[in-house]
Structures are given as C-alpha cells and as structure tokens.
C-alpha positions in Angstrom: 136.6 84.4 106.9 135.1 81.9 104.1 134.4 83.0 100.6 131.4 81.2 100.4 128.6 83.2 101.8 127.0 81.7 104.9 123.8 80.8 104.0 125.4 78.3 101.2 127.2 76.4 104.2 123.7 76.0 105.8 122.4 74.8 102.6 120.3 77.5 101.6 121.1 77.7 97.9 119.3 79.9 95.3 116.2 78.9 93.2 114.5 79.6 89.8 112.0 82.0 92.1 114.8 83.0 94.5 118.0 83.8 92.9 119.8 85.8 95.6 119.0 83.3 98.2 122.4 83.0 100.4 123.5 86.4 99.6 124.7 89.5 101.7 124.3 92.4 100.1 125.3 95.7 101.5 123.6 98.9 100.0 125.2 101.6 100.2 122.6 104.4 98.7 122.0 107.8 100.5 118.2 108.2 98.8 115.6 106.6 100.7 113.6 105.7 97.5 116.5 104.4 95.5 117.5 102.2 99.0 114.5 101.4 99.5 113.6 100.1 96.1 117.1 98.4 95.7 116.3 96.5 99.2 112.8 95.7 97.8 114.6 94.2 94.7 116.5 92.1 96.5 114.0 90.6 99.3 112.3 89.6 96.4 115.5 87.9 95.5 116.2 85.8 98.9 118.8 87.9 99.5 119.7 89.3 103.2 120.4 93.3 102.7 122.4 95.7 105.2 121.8 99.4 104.3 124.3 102.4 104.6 123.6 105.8 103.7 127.2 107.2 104.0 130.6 105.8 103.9 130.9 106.3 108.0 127.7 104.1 108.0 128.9 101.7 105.3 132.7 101.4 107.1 130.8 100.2 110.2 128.9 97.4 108.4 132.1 96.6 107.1 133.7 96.0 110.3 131.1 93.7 111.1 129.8 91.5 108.2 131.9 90.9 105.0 128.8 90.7 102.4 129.0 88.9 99.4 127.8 91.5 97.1 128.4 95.6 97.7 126.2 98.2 95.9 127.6 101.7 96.4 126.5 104.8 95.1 128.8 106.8 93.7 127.9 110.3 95.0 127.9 110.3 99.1 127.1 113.0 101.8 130.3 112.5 103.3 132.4 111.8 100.0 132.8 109.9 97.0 131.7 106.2 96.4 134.4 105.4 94.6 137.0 105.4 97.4 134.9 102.8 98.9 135.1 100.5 95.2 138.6 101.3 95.3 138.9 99.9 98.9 137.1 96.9 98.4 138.1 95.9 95.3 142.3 96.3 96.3 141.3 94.0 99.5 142.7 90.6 99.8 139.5 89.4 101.0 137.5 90.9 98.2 134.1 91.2 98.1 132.8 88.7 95.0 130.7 91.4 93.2 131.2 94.9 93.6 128.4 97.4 91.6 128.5 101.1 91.0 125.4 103.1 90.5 123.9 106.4 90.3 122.0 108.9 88.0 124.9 110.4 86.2 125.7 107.3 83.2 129.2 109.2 82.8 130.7 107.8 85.8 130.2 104.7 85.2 134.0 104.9 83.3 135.4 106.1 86.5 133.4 103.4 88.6 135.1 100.6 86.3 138.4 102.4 86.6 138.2 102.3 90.6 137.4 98.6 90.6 133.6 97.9 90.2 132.4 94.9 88.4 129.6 96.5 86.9 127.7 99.6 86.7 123.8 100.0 87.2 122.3 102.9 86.4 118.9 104.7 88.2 116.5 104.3 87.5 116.9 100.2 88.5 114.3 98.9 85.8 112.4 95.5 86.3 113.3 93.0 89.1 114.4 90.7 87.5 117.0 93.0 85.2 118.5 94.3 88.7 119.0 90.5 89.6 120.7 89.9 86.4 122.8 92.9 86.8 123.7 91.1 90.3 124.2 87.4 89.0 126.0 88.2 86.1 128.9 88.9 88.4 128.7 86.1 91.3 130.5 82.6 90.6 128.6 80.1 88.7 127.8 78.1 91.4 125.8 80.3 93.5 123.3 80.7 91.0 120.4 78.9 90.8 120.5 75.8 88.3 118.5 75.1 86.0 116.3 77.7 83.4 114.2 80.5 85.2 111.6 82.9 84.3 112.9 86.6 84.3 110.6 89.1 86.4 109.2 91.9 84.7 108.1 93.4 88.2 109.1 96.6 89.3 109.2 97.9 92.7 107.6 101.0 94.3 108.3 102.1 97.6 105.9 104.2 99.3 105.3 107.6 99.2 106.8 108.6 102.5 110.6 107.6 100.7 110.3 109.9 97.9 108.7 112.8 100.3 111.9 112.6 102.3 114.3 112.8 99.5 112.3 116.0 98.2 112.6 117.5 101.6 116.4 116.9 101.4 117.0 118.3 98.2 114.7 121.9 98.9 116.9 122.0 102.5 120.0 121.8 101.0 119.7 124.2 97.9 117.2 126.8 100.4 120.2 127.0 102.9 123.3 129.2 102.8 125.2 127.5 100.5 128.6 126.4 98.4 129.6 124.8 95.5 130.3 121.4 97.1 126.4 121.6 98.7 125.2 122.7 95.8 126.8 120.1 93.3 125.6 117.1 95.9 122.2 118.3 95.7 122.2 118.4 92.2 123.3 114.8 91.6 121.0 113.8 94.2 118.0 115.3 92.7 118.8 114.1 89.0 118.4 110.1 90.7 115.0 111.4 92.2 114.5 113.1 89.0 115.2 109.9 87.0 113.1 107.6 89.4 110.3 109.6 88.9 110.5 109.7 85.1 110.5 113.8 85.8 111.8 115.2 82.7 111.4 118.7 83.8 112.8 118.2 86.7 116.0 116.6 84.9 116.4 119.8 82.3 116.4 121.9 85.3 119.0 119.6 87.1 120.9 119.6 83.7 120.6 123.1 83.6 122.0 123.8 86.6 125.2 121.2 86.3 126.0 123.0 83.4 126.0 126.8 85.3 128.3 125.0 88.1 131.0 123.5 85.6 130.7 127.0 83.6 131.5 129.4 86.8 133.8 129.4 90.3 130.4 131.0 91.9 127.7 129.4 93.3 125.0 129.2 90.9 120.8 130.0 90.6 119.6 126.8 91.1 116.0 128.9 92.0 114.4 127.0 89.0 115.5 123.5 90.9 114.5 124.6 93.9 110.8 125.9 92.8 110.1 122.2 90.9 111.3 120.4 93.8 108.9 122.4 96.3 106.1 121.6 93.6 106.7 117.9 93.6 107.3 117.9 97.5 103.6 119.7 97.6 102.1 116.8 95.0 103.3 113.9 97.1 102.2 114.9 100.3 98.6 116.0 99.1 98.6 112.4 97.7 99.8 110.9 101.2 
C-alpha cells in the first residue's frame, strides 16, 4: 500500500483554508463529545475521518483502510490506548502521524514512550491549534504551501453528545461495581469534566482518583455520581 495518502494521487492537495485536505484520519475516542468535536475539527480541515470508540472497533478500521493520521485515546472500554500506539508505531507500514490524547496530561510520558508523535490534551482548544498539533507531524509536502491564517474557531457539538456521555458515566459508577469500572469512569468523566470547563466536577474526579490509588477497595465516588446527575439534569432541561 502507498505512503502517500490517496487523495494526494488524485490531486487533491491541502490549502491555506483546507489544510488536512487528502488526509485519513482515524479517531479513535470513546466520548461522543470529544469524537465528535475532534471529527468537527477535522471536516473543517478537508480531512476524511473514520471513528472508533474501542480498540475492537478501531482494529476493524484497521483492516480496512491504512489512514494517514491515527488519534487514539489513551483510556478505552475494552483496554488501553497505548497498545494500539505501540502497534502502530512498531509496523513496517507505519502510519505517518500517530497522536495520543486524553484528560489525564500525565500520560502523555507514557504515550511518547509507546510510540506516539505527539500528545494532545482535552480539552482540544481552537481549530486551528488542533490542526497544528496535526501538521506539525505529517511530511512537508503534504502541507499546504504558502503562509495561512490560523483559526481561532472552536467547535461545539450539540447537546445530545455531552448528554450521552453524562448518561455513561452515572451508569457506570450507579451499577455494582469494581475497581477497574470505577477507575474508567473516573478518567472518562475528568475529559467531560475538562470539556466543559467544570471545575467542580474535576475536584470531585480528582478526589476520587486519589481515594482509588490510596485503597485496594472500591471507593465513594457518591460525590461524582450526585454532580454528574446534576449536569445530566441541566443539559437535558436545555435540550
């Protein structure tokens, strides 16, 4: 398979307004609202997006497209991100640029360790940051020439994506639960806590990371669980 993505053998290279333009980029994000804002970002970029919310999911774009740019979260439902950097980046076919995100900044040692070019923290920032963030790590000559005007523009993606990650969370920390549940929860409710600039929400998360790491039982996470309910109950009266 060619190196060069497709879309620069048709002749559809990037421009000044349309950096990503002959990109593939595979997202692999298990929050709606962080996907969904990350494949905003990158429409508005010209780039094509495929979208995996597990690493089953993301193995089975995989074994059909080879995309010229892979975003992977590094906390999964069905394991750790960075098994799928460390795949990618040991291939002999390697995907060109490789990114590690999530809401926890202290991986981002461990992402760089497994093989990722870069890594993006959540919240994403302005449009044109995130396609920086991309660029900075694709070959010179698929970028666009010439000087361009950096987007300020964020992204929002509608309510319905951030009402279905609160729903997540309060299911998973309401049902019977362990440590592994619990701790998967956590981390994904400090990225919706981030994305909504919830700072209350983040203490708590904080909060309860720090009773996990401190004890081999299952902690309260009751003061998680009530804010998350609260905010669930404030998106939908505004929907």
């Amino acid at each position: 398979m060619s190196d060069i993505p497709t879309d620069f053998l048709q002749g559809r290279r990037p421009t000044a307004d349309r950096p990503l333009l002959g990109q593939m980029i595979l997202v692999v994000e298990d929050s709606r609202h962080a996907g969904e804002t990350m494949r905003l970002m990158c429409l508005r970029g010209g780039a094509r997006v495929r979208r995996a919310d597990s690493l089953r999911a993301a193995e089975r774009h995989l074994s059909l497209v080879r995309p010229s740019v892979a975003i992977v979260d590094v906390g999964l439902p069905d394991g750790c991100g960075l098994s799928l950097i460390r795949r990618l980046a040991a291939a002999s076919n390697r995907v060109p640029a490789i990114l590690a995100t999530s809401g926890d900044q202290d991986l981002a040692g461990e992402a760089i360790a497994a093989g990722a070019d870069a890594f993006v923290a959540k919240p994403y920032g302005s449009v044109g940051a995130f396609h920086a963030a991309i660029l900075a790590h694709l070959p010179k000559e698929w970028h666009p020439a010439g000087p361009r005007l950096v987007s300020d523009e964020s992204v929002r993606p509608d309510d319905g994506a951030l009402r279905d990650d609160l729903t997540l969370i309060a299911d998973l920390l309401d049902r019977e639960r362990d440590r592994a549940t619990v701790a998967y929860a956590l981390n994904f409710a400090r990225g919706v806590a981030l994305a909504m600039s919830d700072t209350e929400m983040l203490t708590a998360v904080r909060r309860g990371d720090a009773a996990l790491a401190a004890s081999t039982t299952v902690p309260d996470t009751s003061a998680v669980s009530a804010l998350v309910r609260d905010r669930l109950n404030g998106v939908r009266m505004a929907g």
